[in-house]
C-alpha positions in Angstrom: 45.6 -53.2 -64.4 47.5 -56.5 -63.8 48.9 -56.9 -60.3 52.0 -55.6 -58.8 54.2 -58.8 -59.0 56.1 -59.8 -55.4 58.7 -58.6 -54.3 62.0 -60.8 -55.6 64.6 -62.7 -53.5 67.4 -59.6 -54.7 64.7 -56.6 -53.5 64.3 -58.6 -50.4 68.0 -58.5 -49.9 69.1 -62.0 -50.9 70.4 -63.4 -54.2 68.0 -64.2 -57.4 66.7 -67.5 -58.2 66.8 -68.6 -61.8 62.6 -68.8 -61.5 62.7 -65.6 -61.8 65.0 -64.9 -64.9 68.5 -65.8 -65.5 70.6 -64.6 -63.0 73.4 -62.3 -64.5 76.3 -60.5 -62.2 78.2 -57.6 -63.4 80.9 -56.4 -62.2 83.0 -52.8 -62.9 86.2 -51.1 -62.3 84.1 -48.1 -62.3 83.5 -46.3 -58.7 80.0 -44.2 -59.8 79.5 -44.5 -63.8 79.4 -48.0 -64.4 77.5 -49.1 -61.9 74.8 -46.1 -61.9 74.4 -46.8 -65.2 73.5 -50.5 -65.4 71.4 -50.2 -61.9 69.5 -47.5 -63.9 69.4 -50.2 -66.6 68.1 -53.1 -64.2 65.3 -50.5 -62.7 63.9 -49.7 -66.2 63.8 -53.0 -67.6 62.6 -54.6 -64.2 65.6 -57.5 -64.7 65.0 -58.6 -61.1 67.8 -61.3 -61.5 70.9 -58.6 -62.5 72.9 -57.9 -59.5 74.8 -55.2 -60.0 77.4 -54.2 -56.7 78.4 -51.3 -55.6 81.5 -51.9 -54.3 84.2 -50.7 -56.0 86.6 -53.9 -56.3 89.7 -52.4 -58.6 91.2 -52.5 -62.1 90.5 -55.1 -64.9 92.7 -57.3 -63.1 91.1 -57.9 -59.9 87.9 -57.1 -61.3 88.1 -60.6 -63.1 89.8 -62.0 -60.1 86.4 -61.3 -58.4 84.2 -62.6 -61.0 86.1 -66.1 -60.8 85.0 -66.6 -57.2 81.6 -65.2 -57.4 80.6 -67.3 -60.5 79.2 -70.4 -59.1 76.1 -68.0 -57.9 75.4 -66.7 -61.0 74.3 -68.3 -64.4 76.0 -65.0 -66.1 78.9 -63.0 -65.2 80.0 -59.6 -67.1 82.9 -57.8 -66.5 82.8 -54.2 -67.4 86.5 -53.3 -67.7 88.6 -49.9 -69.4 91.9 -50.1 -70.5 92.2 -46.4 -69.5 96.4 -46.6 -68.0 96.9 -50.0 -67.8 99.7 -51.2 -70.0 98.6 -53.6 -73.1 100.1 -56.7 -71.5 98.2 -56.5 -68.3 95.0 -55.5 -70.2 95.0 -58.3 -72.7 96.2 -61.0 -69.8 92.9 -59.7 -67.8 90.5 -60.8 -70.3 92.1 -63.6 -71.6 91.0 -65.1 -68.2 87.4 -64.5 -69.0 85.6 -67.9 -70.3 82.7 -69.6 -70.3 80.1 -67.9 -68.3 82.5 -65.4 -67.9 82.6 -62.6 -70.7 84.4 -58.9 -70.7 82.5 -55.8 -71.7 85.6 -54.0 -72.0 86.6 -50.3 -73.3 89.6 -49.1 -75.0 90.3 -46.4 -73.6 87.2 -45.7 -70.7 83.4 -46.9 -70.4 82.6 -43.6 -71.9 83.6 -44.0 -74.9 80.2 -46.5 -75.3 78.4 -43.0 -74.0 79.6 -41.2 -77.0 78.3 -43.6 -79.3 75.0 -42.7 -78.7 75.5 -39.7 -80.5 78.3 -40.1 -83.3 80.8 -42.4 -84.6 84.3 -43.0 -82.4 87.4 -41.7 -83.9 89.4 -43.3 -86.4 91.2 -46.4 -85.5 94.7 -45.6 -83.2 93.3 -42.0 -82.3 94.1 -42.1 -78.2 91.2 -40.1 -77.5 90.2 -41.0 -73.6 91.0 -37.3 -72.3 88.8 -36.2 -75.2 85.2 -38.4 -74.7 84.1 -36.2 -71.8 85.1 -33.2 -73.6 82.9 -34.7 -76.9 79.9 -35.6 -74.6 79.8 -32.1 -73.1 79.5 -30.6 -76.5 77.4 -33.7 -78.3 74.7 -32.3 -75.1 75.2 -29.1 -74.0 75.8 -30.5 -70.6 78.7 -30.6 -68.0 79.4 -34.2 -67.6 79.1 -35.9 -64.1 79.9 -39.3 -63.5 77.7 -39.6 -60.6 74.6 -38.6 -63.1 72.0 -40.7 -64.7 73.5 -41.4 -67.9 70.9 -44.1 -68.8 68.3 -42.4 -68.9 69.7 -39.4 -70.9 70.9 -42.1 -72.9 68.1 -44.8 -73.3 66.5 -43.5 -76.3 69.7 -43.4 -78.9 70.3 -47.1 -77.5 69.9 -48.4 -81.4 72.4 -46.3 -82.6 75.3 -46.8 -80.0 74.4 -50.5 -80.8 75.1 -49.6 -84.6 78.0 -47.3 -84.2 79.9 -49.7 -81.6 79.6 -52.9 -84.7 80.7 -50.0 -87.2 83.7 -49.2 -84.6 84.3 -53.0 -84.5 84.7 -54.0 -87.9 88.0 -51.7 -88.4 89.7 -55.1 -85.9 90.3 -58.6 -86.8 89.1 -60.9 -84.9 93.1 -62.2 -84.0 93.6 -58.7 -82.9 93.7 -58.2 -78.8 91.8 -56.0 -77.3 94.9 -53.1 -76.4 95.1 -53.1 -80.1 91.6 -52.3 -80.7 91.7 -48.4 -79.9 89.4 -47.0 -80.0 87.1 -50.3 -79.2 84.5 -51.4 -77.2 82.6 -54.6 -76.4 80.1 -53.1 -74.3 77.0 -53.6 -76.8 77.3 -57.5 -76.4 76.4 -57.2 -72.7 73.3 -54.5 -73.7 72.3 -57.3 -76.2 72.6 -59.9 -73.7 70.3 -57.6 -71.4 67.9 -56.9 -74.4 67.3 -60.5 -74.7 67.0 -61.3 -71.2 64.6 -58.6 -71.0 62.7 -59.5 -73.9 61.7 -63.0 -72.6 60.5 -62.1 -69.6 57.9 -60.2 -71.9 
């Protein structure tokens, strides 16, 4: 059995160093889902170099805000944003401002939406259905939902087809369309595939 590797600079309590992988931030609007989920995520995969706070910093807006001054640490910044009440102007100005090493998982309507996905298609393009994903998760799994729970794991084996059923969801958009128009839409599977292939070449 090979050896249990050293501890890292981020379990020690200080930042990643790129030696050990790239080193990816992301940030949330989410108080306990979002950031449960993709710490559950960094555990399984062992991605030593994600950084994930729990700090709850705001909406989309200052979510972004934040990610601007914290980028110079990090090689890779996500910003996992929802729509949810915001209005479409404030929403689409949000991520606009996300460039570069920069880049916006975002929801239309809420991050759960993504969770559904592992278990059917979304609705059909304009169907408003944010007050209805916990109501389809609950019956999808038999299962009152809790955002505080470990969704990953639940989740972590229909990972292929929430990939799937989030490009299928996708392709009902043009690419000039901005992302308040895209309901319901999601761009959380680019940041899973950008984690997949982190993980994957660290082996």
């Amino acid at each position: 059995m090979p050896k249990r590797p050293a501890p890292t600079r981020q379990e020690r309590g200080g930042r990643p160093t790129r030696s050990e992988g790239k080193t990816i931030l992301i940030l949330s609007d989410g108080t306990e889902t979002e950031p449960n989920y993709f710490k559950a995520l960094r555990k399984a995969w062992r991605l030593a170099t994600l950084t994930v706070p729990e700090k709850h910093i705001g909406q989309a807006k200052q979510v972004i805000e934040a990610a601007h001054k914290q980028a110079g640490d990090y090689e890779e910044v996500w910003c996992v944003v929802d729509r949810d009440e915001l209005d479409a102007a404030t929403f689409d100005t949000a991520i606009a401002q996300c460039r570069g090493k920069i880049r916006a998982a975002w929801s239309n309507e809420s991050f759960e939406l993504w969770f559904v996905l592992h278990y059917t298609n979304a609705p059909a393009r304009g169907v408003e259905a944010r007050k209805r994903y916990i109501e389809q998760i609950e019956k999808l799994t038999g299962v009152k939902y809790d955002k505080a729970a470990d969704h990953w794991s639940a989740l972590e084996a229909q990972l292929d087809a929430a990939l799937q059923n989030a490009d299928r969801l996708m392709t009902q958009y043009t690419s000039s369309e901005p992302p308040s128009a895209c309901c319901p839409g999601t761009r959380v599977q680019e940041l899973i595939r950008a984690l997949i292939a982190e993980r994957d070449t660290r082996g």
